[in-house]
C-alpha positions in Angstrom: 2.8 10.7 3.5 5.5 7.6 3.5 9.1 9.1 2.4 12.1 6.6 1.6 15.7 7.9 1.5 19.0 6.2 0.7 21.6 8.4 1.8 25.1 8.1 -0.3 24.3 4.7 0.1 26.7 1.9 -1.2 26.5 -2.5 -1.5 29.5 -4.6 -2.1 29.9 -8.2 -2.2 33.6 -9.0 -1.9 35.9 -6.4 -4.0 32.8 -5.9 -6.6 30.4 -3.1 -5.8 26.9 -3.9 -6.6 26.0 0.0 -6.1 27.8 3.0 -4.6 26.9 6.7 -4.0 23.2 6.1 -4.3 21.3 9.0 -3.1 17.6 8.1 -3.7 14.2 10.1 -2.7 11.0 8.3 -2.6 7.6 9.4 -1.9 3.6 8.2 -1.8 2.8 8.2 -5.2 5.8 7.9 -7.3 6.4 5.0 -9.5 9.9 4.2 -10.1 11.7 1.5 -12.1 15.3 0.3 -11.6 16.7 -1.2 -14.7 20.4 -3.1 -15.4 21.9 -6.4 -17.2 20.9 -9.4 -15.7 23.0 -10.2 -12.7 23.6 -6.6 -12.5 21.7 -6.7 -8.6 18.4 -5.2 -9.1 17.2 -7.5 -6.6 20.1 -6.6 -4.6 18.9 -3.1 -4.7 15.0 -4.2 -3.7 16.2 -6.5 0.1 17.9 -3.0 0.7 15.0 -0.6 0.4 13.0 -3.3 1.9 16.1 -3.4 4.9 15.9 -6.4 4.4 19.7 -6.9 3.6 22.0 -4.5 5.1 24.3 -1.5 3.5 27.5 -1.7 3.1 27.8 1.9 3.5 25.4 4.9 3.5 21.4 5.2 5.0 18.1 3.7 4.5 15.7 5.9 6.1 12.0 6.0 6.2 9.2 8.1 7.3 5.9 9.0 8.4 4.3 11.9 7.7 8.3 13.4 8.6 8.1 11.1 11.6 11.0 8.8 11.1 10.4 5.3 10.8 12.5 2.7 13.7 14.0 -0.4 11.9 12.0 -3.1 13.3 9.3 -1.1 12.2 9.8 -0.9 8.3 8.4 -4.1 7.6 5.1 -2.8 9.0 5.0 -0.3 5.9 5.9 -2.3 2.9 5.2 -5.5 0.5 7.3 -7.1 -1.6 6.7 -9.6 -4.6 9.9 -11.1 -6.1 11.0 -14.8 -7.4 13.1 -15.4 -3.8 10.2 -15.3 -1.5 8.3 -18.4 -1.6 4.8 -18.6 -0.5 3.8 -21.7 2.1 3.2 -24.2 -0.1 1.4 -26.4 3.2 -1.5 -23.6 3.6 -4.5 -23.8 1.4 -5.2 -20.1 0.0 -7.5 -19.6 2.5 -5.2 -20.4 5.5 -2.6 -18.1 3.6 -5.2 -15.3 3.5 -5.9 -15.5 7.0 -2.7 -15.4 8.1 -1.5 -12.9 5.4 -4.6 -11.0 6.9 -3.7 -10.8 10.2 -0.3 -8.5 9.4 -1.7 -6.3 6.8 -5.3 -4.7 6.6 -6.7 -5.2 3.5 -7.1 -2.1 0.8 -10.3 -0.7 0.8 -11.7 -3.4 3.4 -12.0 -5.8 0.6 -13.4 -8.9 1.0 -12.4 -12.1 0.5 -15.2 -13.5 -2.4 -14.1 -10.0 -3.8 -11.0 -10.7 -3.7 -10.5 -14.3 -4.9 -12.6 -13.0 -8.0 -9.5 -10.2 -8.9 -7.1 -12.8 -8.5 -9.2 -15.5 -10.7 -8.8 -17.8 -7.9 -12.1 -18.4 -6.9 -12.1 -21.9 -7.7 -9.0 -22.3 -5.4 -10.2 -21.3 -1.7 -9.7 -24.8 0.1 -6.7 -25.8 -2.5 -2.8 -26.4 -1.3 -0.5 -24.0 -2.5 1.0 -26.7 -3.6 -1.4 -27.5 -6.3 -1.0 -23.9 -7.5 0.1 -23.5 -11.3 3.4 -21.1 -11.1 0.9 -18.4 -13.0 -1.5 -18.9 -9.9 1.1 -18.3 -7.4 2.2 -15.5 -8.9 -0.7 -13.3 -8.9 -1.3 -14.5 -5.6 2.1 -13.2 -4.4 1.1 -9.4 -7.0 -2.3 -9.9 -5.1 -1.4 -9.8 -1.6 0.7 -6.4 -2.5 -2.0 -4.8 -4.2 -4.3 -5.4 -1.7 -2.5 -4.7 1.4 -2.6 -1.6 3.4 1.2 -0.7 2.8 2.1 2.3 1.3 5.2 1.3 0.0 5.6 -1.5 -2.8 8.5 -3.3 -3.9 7.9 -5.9 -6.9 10.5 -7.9 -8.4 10.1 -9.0 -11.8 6.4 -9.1 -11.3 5.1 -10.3 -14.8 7.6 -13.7 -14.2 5.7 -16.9 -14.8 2.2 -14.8 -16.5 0.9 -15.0 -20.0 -0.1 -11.8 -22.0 -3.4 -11.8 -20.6 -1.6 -12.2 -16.8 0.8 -9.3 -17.8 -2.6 -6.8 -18.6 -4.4 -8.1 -15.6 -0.9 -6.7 -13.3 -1.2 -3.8 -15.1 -4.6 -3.3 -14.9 -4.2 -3.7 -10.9 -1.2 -1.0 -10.6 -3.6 1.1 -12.1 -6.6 0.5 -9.9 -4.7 -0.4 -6.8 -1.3 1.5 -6.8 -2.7 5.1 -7.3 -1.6 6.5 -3.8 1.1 4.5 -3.1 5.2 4.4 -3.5 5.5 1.6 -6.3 9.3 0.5 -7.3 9.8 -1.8 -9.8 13.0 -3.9 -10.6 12.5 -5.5 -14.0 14.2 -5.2 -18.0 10.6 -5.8 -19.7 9.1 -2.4 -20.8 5.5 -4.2 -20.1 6.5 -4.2 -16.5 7.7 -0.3 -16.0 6.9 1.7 -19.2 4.2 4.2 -16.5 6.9 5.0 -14.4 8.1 8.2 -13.6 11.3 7.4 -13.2 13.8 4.8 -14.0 17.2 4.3 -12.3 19.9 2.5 -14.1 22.2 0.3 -11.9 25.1 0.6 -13.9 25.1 4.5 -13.7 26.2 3.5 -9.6 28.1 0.7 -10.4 31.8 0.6 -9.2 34.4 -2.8 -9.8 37.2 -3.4 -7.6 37.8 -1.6 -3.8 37.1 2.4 -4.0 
């Protein structure tokens, strides 16, 4: 059982804070979506839990099965999909895979044909990245969360750059993929969030000036 904390945690940039007195329990299983305005640092709030940007003030902690989790550690529990992380445009997708592959066990043991056929990218094994139309790329970058063995998922805007039938394929995958797992969501489109449990609204921790 995976178990994310933030601890009275707090992120300013300059004399605006983004977030403040956050207290925050996560857990395998829960599905959680973090709304706000646009600019309002949902994606802020996601390279936290993922550690990868630091607090300002408070804790991150994580744990395993109430073992806590060491910081250079985290990254060994989570994925992440959001519009800053760019895949390697210079691998094919099956380069990418391998690599990916060689981080994160794949769910279930799934194989790759298996695979290529959920992401409709069967056609694509020996093509560049670079090719990639930006609907291809991003359910590659859903894909490899999905089907990684990480208990703890972190997706940014995921429906970015799909059509309607892209948007019910990502759903369709949280539904088959994401049963056991801790799946937060930062987005404003209902599409993207309306089965979560809970939703957290940034503004409700937001603070201006110095506190």
């Amino acid at each position: 059982m995976l178990s994310v904390e933030l601890k009275q945690a707090g992120k300013k940039f300059q004399r605006d804070w983004i977030f403040k007195k956050l207290d925050l329990s996560l857990k395998s299983g829960m599905r959680m979506a973090i709304t706000g305005n646009n600019g309002s640092g949902k994606s802020t709030l996601i390279k936290c839990l993922s550690a990868q940007m630091p607090l300002t003030e408070g804790n991150l902690v994580f744990s395993k099965d109430q073992n806590e989790i060491s910081p250079e550690d985290i990254y060994k529990y989570l994925v992440i999909s959001a519009p800053y992380l760019e895949l390697p445009e210079e691998f094919t997708l099956n380069e990418f895979l391998n690599f990916h592959f060689q981080f994160k066990k794949p769910e279930g043991n799934i194989g790759t044909t298996a695979l290529l056929n959920l992401l409709y990218l069967e056609n694509a094994i020996d093509k560049p990245i670079s090719f990639f139309s930006s609907g291809m790329k991003q359910r590659l970058k859903l894909g490899i969360c999905f089907f990684s063995q990480a208990p703890f998922v972190l997706l940014d805007e995921p429906t970015s750059n799909l059509d309607e039938k892209g948007i019910q394929w990502y759903r369709k995958m949280i539904t088959r993929f994401g049963k056991d797992k801790c799946i937060v969501i930062a987005s404003n489109d209902p599409r993207e969030y309306d089965f979560c449990e809970q939703i957290l609204r940034l503004e409700d921790y937001k603070r201006q000036g110095i506190i």
